[in-house]
C-alpha positions as a Markdown table, in Angstrom:
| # | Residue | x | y | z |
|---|---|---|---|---|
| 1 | Unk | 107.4 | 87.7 | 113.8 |
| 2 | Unk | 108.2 | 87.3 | 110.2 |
| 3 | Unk | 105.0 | 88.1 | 108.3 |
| 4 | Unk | 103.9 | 90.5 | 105.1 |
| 5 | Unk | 100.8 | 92.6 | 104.7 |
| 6 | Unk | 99.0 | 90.9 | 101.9 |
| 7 | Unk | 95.4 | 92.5 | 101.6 |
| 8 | Unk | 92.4 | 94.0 | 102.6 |
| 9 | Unk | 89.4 | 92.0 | 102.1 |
| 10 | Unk | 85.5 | 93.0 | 101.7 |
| 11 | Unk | 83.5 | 89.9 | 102.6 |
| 12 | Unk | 80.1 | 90.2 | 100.5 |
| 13 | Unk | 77.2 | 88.5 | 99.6 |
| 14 | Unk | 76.7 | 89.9 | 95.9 |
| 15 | Unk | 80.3 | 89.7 | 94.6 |
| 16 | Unk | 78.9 | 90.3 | 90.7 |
| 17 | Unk | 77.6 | 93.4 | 92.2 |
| 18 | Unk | 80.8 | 94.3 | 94.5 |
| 19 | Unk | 82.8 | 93.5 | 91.2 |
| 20 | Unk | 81.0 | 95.6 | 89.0 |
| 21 | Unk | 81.3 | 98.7 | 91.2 |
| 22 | Unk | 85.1 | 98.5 | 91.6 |
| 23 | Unk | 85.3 | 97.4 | 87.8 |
| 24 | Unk | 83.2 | 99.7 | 85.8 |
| 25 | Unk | 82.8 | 102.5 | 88.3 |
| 26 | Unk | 86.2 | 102.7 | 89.6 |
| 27 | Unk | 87.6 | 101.4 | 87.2 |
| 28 | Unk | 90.3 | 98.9 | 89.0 |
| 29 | Unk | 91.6 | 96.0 | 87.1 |
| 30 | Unk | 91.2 | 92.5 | 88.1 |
| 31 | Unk | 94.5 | 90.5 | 89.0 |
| 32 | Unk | 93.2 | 86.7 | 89.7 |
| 33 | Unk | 89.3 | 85.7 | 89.8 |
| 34 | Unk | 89.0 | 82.5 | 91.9 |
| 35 | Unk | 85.5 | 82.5 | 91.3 |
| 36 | Unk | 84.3 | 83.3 | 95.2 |
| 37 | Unk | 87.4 | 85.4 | 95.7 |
| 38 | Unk | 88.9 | 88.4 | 93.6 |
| 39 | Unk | 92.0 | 89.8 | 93.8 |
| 40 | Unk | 92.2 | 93.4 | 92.0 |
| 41 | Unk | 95.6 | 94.7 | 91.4 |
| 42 | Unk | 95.8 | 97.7 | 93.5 |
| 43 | Unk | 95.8 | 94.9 | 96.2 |
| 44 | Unk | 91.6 | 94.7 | 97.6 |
| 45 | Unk | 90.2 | 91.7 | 97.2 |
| 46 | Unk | 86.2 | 90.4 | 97.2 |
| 47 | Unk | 84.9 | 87.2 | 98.8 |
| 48 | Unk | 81.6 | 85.7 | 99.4 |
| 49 | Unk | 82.1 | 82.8 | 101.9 |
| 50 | Unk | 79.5 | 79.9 | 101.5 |
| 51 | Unk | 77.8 | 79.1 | 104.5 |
| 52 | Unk | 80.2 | 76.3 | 105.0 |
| 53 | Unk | 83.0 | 78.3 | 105.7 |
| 54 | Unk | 85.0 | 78.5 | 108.8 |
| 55 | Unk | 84.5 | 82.1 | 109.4 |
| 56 | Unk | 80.7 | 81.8 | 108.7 |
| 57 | Unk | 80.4 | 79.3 | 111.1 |
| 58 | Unk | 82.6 | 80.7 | 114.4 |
| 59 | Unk | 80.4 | 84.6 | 113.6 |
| 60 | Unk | 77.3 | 82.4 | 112.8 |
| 61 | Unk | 76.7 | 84.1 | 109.5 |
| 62 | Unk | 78.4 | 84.4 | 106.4 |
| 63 | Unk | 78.2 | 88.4 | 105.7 |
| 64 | Unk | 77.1 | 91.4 | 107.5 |
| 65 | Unk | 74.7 | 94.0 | 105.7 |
| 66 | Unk | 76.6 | 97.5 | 106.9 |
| 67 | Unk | 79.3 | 97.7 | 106.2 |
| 68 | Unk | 82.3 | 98.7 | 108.3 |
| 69 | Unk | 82.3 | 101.9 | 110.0 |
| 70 | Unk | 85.7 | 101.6 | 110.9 |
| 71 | Unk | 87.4 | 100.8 | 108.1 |
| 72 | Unk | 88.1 | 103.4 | 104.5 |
| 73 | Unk | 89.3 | 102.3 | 101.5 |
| 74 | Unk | 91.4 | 105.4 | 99.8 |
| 75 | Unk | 92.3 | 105.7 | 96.4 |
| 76 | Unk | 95.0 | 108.7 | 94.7 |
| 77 | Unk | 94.6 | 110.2 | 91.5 |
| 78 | Unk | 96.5 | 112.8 | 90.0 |
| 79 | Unk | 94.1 | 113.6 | 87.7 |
| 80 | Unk | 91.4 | 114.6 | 90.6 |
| 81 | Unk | 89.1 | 116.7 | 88.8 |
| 82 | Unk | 88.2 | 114.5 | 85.8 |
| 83 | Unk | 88.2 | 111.5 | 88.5 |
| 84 | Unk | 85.1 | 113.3 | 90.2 |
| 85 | Unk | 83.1 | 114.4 | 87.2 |
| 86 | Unk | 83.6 | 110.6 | 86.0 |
| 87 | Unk | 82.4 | 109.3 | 89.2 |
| 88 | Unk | 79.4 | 111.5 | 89.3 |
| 89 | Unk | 77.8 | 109.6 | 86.1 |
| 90 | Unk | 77.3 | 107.4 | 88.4 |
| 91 | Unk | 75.4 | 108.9 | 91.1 |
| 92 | Unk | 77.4 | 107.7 | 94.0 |
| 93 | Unk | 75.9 | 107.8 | 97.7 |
| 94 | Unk | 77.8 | 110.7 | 98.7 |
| 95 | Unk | 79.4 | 110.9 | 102.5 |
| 96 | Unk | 80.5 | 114.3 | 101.3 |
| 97 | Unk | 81.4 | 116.1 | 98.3 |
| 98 | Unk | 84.8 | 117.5 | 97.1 |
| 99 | Unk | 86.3 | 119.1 | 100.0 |
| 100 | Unk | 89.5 | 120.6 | 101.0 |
| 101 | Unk | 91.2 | 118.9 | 104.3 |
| 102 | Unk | 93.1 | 121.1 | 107.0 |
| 103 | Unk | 96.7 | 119.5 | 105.0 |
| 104 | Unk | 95.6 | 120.7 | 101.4 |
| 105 | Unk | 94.7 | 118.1 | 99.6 |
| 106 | Unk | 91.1 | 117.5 | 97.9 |
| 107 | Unk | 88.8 | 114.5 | 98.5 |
| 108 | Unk | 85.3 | 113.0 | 98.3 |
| 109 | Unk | 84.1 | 110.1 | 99.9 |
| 110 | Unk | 80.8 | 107.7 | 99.4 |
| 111 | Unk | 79.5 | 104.2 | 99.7 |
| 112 | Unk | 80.3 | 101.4 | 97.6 |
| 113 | Unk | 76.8 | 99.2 | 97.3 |
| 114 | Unk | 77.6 | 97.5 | 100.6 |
| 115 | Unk | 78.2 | 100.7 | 102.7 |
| 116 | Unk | 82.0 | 100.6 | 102.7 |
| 117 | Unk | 83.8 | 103.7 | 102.9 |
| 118 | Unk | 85.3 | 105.7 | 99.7 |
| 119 | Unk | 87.4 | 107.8 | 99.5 |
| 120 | Unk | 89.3 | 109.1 | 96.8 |
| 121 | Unk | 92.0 | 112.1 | 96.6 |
| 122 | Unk | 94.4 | 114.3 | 95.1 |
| 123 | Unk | 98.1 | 112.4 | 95.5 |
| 124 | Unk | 100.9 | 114.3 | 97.8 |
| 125 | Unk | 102.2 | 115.8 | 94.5 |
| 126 | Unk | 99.2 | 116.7 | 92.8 |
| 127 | Unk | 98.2 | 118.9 | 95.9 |
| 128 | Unk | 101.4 | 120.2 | 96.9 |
| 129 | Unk | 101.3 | 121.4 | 92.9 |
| 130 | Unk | 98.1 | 122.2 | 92.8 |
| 131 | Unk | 98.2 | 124.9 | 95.9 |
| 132 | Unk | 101.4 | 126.2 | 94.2 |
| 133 | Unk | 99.3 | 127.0 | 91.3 |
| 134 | Unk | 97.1 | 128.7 | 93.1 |
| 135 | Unk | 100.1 | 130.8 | 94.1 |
| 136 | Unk | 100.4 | 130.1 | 98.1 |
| 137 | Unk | 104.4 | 130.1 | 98.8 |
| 138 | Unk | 106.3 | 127.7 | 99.4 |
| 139 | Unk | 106.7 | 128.6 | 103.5 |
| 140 | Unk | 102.8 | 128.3 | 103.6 |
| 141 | Unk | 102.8 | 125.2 | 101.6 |
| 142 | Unk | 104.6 | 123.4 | 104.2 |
| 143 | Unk | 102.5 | 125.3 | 107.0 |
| 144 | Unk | 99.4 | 124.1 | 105.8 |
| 145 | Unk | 100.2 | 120.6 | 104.8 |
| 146 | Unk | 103.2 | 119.8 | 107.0 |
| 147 | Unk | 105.5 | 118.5 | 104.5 |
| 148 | Unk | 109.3 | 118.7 | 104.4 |
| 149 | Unk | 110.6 | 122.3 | 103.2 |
| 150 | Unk | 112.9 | 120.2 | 100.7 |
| 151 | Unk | 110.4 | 117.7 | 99.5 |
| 152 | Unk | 107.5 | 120.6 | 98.6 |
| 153 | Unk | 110.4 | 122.2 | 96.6 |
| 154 | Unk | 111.4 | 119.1 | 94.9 |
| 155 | Unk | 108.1 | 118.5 | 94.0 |
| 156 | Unk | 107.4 | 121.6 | 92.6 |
| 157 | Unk | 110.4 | 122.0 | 90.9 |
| 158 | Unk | 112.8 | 124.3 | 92.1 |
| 159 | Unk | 116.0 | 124.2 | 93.4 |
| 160 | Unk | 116.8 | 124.0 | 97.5 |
C-alpha cells in the first residue's frame, strides 16, 4: 500500500475557540484556513463538520464533547522553561505539572478547551544537555534515558 501520513485532525464544534487556543496560547502558526478546516503548520489541523457531513451522518452527530482519551498531542521546545512560565499566563487545566519522566526529559501536560491531551517537553537534545549540566556522566546519561553512547556524546559535544 502506497500511502503518506498527512495529519492529525481535532473535529470540533467551536473552531474560533479551538483556533484561538493553538494560536494565541501556543502559539502555532496557521498554514491554510479553509474556513471549516485549518491546517497549522506543525501539521494538526481543526474542523467543525456541518451536520451534513458524511462522518456526522454514519456516527449520528457531528462532534463529541470529551475529548479523546486515547489520543496526545506533543509538542518539543528547547527553550522548556520560558515555554512553561509562558503557558502559565494562561491558566491551563493542568493533567500534571512539570515533571521529570523515568528517560530524563521534562514535561507538562493539560487540556486544550475541548479536553484533548497536551503535552509539551524538553527535545532529545535539550535534555540529554540539560542533565549534563547538572553534571550526571555521560555512562548514566545513557542509563537513564537509553540513548546511544555515541549520540549523547555528539550531542553534548565531545569527541567519541
Amino acid at each position: 500500500m502506497n500511502i503518506t501520513f498527512h495529519s492529525p485532525i481535532l473535529i470540533t464544534d467551536k473552531l474560533e475557540e479551538l483556533k484561538k487556543f493553538y494560536i494565541e496560547q501556543l502559539g502555532l502558526e496557521i498554514d491554510m484556513d479553509f474556513g471549516p478546516c485549518v491546517s497549522l503548520k506543525c501539521g494538526l489541523s481543526l474542523w467543525q463538520l456541518s451536520p451534513e457531513h458524511k462522518i456526522a451522518k454514519k456516527l449520528g452527530r457531528q462532534y463529541y464533547k470529551d475529548g479523546n482519551k486515547n489520543f496526545e498531542l506533543s509538542f518539543e521546545t528547547d527553550d522548556f522553561e520560558n515555554v512553561v512560565m509562558e503557558l502559565r499566563k494562561y491558566n491551563p487545566v493542568l493533567l500534571h505539572d512539570v515533571e521529570l519522566e523515568t528517560w530524563g526529559q521534562k514535561t507538562i501536560r493539560f487540556f486544550d478547551p475541548e479536553n484533548n491531551l497536551i503535552e509539551i517537553g524538553e527535545t532529545l537534545p535539550g535534555f540529554v544537555k540539560r542533565m549534563y549540566k547538572e553534571e550526571k556522566s555521560v555512562d548514566e546519561i545513557v542509563e537513564i534515558t537509553s540513548i546511544d553512547k555515541n549520540m549523547v556524546l555528539e550531542i553534548i559535544g565531545l569527541e567519541q
